[in-house]
C-alpha angles and dihedrals in degrees: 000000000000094000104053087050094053088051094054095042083049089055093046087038084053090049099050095057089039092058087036100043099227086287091098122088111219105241122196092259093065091043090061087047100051095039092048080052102055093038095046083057095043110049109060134138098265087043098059092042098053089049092051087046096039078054102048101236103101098060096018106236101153080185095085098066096034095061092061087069099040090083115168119221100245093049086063123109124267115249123273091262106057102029112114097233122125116267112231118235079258105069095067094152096050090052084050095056094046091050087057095056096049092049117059097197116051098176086065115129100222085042092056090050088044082055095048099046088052098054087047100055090040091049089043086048102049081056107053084042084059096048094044094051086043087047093048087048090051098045087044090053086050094056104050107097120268108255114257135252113271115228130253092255112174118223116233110257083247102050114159096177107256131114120310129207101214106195127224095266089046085056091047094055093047094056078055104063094037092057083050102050089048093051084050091061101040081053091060093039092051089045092049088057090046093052087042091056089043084059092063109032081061089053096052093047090055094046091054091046085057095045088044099051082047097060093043082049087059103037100059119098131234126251131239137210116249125242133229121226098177124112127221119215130020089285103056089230121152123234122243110258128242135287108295090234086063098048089054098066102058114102143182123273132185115335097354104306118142119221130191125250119249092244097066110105119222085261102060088044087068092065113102126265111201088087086064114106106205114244112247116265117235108256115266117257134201129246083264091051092247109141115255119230118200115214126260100266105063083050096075 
């Protein structure tokens, strides 16, 4: 009667992880179904006669059992060694032995690399029967569910350590504090990005302030000194220009304005300065003392 019934709740049980495929726990809901199923399928009228008749109690025939301990000699088995059954990888020494008494000579060369090759393929595949049996374990252990949080249950004032009854509303309340101290979390961890984002939204601003402030370095153009076209005297002629030593010593100050020395007297400030040729201006560097070249265009 119980085997039948195992065999139609293995079919319904096959069915259920085909159509799943194997992603859906088996609740006790669909337990009840399957097994009503099968039994409904099982025990049926034809069914529980043949078992009481397979059995010998309706009708009673005590003959029927009798009979399976009633075994003659000649209807035994043969022993181990000469049944014709396979030999497993593991019983490499009875595959040895029966490979001496089918060769007559041992030593043989070709019989001693048959031996060999033997006790090679049953050891590698002992082995790979042994990883195979360690892998399924594991991947059986991986798939069994992750243990749930436990709530945040709080103990009586008078807890004595013995079993407790929590009621419904208890429960609740718990389920409660526990989705509250997860959205807490979830809160800081989402801060915590936000300020991390903050960070770098800072960092590229400044970046761009800096790269900004570089380009404007480089795109403003220098400034040069202005030059005089008025003569002094009736003839228009220009005055000779002072002493080249003196020359020498001006230098350049601020965006391209030229500025006197100290040493040049109030007569000599009176020549004309339209013959100078300004000095030219060391070249502008950047904070890192690189030199700074202006484009093309403010050359011209």
């Amino acid at each position: 009667m119980f085997r039948p019934l195992s065999g139609a709740y293995s079919a319904l049980l096959s069915d259920f992880i085909y159509n799943s495929e194997g992603l859906t726990r088996i609740t006790k809901r669909d337990f009840w179904g399957m097994f009503k199923e099968a039994w409904g399928q099982t025990f049926i009228q034809s069914t529980i006669l043949s078992a009481f008749k397979a059995t010998g109690l309706s009708p009673f025939m005590p003959d029927v059992i009798l009979k399976k301990f009633n075994l003659e000699d000649a209807e035994r088995p043969s022993s181990s060694d000469s049944s014709s059954s396979v030999l497993s990888a593991s019983d490499w020494r009875k595959i040895e032995r029966l490979l001496r008494k089918v060769v007559s000579d041992i030593q043989d060369q070709k019989t001693r690399q048959l031996s060999s090759t033997i006790h090679s393929i049953s050891v590698r595949n002992t082995l790979l029967e042994l990883e195979n049996k360690r892998l399924r374990h594991a991947l059986t252990q991986k798939k069994r569910p992750t243990q749930g949080k436990a709530l945040l249950l709080e103990a009586p004032p008078q807890y004595d350590g013995g079993a407790i009854f929590w009621s419904p509303t208890k429960v609740r309340e718990a389920r409660q504090r526990q989705e509250q101290k997860d959205a807490q979390t979830m809160a800081k961890e989402q801060e915590k990005e936000q300020k991390k984002a903050l960070r770098e939204a800072r960092k590229r601003t400044q970046g761009l302030r800096q790269d900004v402030s570089a380009r404007g370095a480089l795109d403003e153009p220098p400034d040069h000194a202005p030059q005089s076209n008025q003569s002094t005297g009736p003839q228009g002629n220009h005055r000779a220009p002072p002493p080249a030593q003196n020359t020498s010593t001006i230098a350049r100050k601020g965006k391209g304005k030229l500025i006197l020395p100290s040493s040049i007297d109030e007569e000599d400030a009176e020549y004309d300065l339209s013959c100078i040729q300004p000095v030219g201006a060391t070249p502008a560097r950047s904070r890192r003392e690189r030199p700074v070249r202006p484009p093309k265009r403010f050359l011209q």
